[in-house]
Residue, then its C-alpha position, 0 to 999 in steps of 0.5 A: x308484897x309476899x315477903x315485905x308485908x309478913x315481916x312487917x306484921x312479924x310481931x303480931x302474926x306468924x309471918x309463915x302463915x300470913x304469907x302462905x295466906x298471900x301466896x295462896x290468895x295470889x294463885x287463887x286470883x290468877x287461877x279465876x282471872x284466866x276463866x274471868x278474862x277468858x269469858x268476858x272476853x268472848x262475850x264482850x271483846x278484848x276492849x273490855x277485858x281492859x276495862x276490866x283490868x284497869x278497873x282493878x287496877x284503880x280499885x287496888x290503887x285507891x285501897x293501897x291509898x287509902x291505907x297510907x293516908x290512914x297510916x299516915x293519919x295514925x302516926x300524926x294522932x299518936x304523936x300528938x298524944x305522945x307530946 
């Protein structure tokens, strides 16, 4: 993700600083996940520490998702237009 979506985007942003955005987005989120984890699991246990990520997990599944139903969605609206 670091690297594909900045040259997708390369026409419209400076890929550099885009995936500098991502790399420091990424470190940030590790760095608060290990405090996050760290806390949740000594006040709840190691059960919903998983909870926790799976959680996340589907939250970024259902994201990821929609944007490619949206994408998806675009590309058929401006076929449409084009023909």
């Amino acid at each position: 993700m670091t690297s594909a979506l900045p040259l997708t985007l390369r026409t419209s942003v400076n890929p550099g600083l885009l995936a500098g955005i991502i790399n420091a987005c990424c470190y940030c989120g590790s760095a608060l996940s290990t405090y996050v984890l760290g806390i949740t699991q000594e006040a709840n246990g190691w059960n919903m520490v998983f909870y926790v990520l799976l959680a996340v997990s589907v939250v970024g599944v259902v994201v990821m998702s929609a944007g490619v139903v949206a994408k998806f969605i675009n590309s058929k609206m401006n076929k449409k237009t084009i023909n």
